[in-house]
C-alpha positions in Angstrom: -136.8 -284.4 65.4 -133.3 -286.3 66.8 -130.8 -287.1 64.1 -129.1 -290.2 63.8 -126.2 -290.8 64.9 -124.9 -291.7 60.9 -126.6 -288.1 60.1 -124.1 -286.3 62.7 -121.3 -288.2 61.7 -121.9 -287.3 57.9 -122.5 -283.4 59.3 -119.2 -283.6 61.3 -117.3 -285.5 58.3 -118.4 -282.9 55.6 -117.6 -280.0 58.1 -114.0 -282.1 58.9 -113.7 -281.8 54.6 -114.5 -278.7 54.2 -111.6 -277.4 56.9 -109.2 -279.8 55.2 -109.7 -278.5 52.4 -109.1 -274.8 53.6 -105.9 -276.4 55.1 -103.4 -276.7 51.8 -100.0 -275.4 51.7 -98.2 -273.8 48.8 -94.8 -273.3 48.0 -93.8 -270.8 44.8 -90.7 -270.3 44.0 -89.8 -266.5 42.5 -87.5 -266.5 40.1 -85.3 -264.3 37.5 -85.9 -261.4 40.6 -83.6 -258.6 38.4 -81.6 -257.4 41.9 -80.3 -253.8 40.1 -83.6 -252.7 40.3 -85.3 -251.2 43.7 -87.9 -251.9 45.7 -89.9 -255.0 46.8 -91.0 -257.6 45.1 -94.9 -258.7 46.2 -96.2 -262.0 45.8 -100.0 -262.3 45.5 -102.4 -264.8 46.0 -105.9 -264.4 44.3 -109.0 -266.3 43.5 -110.9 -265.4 40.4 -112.2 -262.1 41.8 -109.9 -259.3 41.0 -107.0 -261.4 39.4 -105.0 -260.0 38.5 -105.7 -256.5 38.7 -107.0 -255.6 42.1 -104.8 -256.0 44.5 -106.7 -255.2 46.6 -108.8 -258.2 46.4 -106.0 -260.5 46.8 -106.3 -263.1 49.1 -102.9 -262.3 50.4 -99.8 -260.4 49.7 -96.2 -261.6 50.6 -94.0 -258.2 50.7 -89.9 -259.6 50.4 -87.0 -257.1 49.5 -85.4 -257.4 46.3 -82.3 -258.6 47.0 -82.2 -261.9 46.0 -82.4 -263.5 42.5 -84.4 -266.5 44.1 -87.0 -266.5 47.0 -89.1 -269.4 47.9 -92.3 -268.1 49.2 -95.3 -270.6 51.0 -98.4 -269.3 51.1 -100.7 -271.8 54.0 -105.0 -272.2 53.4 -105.0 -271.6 49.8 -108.6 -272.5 48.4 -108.9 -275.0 46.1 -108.3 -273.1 43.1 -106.3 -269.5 42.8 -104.1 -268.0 41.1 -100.6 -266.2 41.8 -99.2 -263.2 40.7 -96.0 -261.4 41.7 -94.5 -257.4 41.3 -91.5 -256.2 41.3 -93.1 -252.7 42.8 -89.8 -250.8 42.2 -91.4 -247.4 43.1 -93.2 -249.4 45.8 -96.8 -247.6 45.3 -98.6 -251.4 45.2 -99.6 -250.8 41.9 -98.4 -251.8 38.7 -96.1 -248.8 36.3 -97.0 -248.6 32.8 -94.4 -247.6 30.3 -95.2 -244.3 27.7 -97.6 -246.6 26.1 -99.9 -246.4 29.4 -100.9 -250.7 28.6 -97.3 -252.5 28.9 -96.0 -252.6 32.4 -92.8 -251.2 33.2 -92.4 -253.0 36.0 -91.4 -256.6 36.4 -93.8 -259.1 36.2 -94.9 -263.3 37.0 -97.9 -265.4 37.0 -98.6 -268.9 37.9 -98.0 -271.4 34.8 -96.2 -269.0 33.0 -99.6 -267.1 32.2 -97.9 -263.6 30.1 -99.1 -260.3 29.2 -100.2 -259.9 25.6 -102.1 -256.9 24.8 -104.1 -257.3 27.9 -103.8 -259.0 31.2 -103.7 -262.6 31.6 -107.0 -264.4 32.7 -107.5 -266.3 35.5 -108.3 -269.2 33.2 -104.6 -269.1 31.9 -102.7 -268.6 35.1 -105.1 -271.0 37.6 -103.6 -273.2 39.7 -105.3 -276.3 41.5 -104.1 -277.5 45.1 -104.5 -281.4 43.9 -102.1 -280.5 41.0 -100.1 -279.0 42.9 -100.0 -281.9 46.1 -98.7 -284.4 43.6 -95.1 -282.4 43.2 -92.4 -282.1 46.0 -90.9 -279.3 44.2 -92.6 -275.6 44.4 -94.3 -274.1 42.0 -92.0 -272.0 39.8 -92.7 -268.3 38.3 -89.9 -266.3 36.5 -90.6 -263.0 36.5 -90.5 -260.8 33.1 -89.3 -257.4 32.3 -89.9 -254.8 30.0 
């Protein structure tokens, strides 16, 4: 069997998509970063799978000192949908501190579209981000970080 010459074309073209898809750019812009406190502030980029929790099923993790108030971070090949959360790891252990309560973080904490901490973490649903959303907006994606 010899395929067409159309048929290749619409192989190639769907393999061509799929790459471009794989090829988005993100910028997030950290913000509120409290500079009194030590350590490093991470910036993580998840799909649905372990958000926001397990970090180490994070797509990626952006490690910046916490020196300034504001950093601009891009993150390049996001999937199509992800989500984006970001630490101030003071005690730099890559995990999140709880407070005497052993639930509230005593750490500082962000998530795409302002998702927040009630009495559990946020879902992916409430701090998912889309790339065409996001490709419609010269300006980056802003996150303010929260602390206890």
């Amino acid at each position: 069997m010899t395929l067409k010459p159309t048929v290749i074309a619409m192989i190639l073209g769907g393999i061509s998509m799929n790459v471009d898809a794989l090829e988005n750019r993100v910028e997030v812009r950290v913000k509120g970063i409290d500079t009194s406190r030590a350590g490093q502030i991470l910036v993580m980029l998840f799909q649905e799978e372990g958000f926001p929790k397990a970090h180490d099923k994070a797509l990626r993790i952006l490690r910046y000192p916490s020196t300034e108030t504001e950093r601009v971070v891009v993150f390049e090949n996001v999937p199509t949908l992800f989500a984006i959360k970001v630490l101030h790891d003071e005690d730099e252990d890559g995990k999140v501190t709880k407070n005497w309560t052993g639930i509230l973080p005593k750490e500082g904490l962000g998530f795409s579209r302002g998702a927040r901490i009630t009495y559990k973490a946020p879902s992916f649903a409430s701090a998912r981000l889309s790339v065409a959303d996001l490709e419609e907006s010269d300006t980056p994606h802003d996150i303010t970080m929260r602390y206890p």
